[in-house]
Structure formats: C-alpha cells, structure tokens
C-alpha positions, -999 to +999 in steps of 0.1 A: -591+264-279-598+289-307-562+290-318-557+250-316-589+252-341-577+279-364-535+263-362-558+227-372-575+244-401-547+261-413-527+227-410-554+207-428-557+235-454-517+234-461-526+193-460-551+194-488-531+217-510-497+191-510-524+161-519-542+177-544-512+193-563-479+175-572-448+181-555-429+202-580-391+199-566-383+231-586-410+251-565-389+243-539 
C-alpha cells in the first residue's frame, strides 16, 4: 500500500512537471 502511494506520488510529481513546463524536443 505504501509503495502504490509513494509510485502515485512520484507519478503525479513527473505529471505536474510535463504540464507545467513545455516539451522541449531537444531535451529529449
């Protein structure tokens, strides 16, 4: 249960960081 709340976190984390910033292709 702790691990499914830490990979959902981490997920939403990752989530919030790819709407908040523009995809910059050459980061890529």
């Amino acid at each position: 249960d702790e691990i499914w709340k830490a990979s959902l976190k981490l997920l939403g984390t990752e989530f919030e960081m790819m709407a908040n910033f523009p995809i910059d292709p050459t980061l890529n």
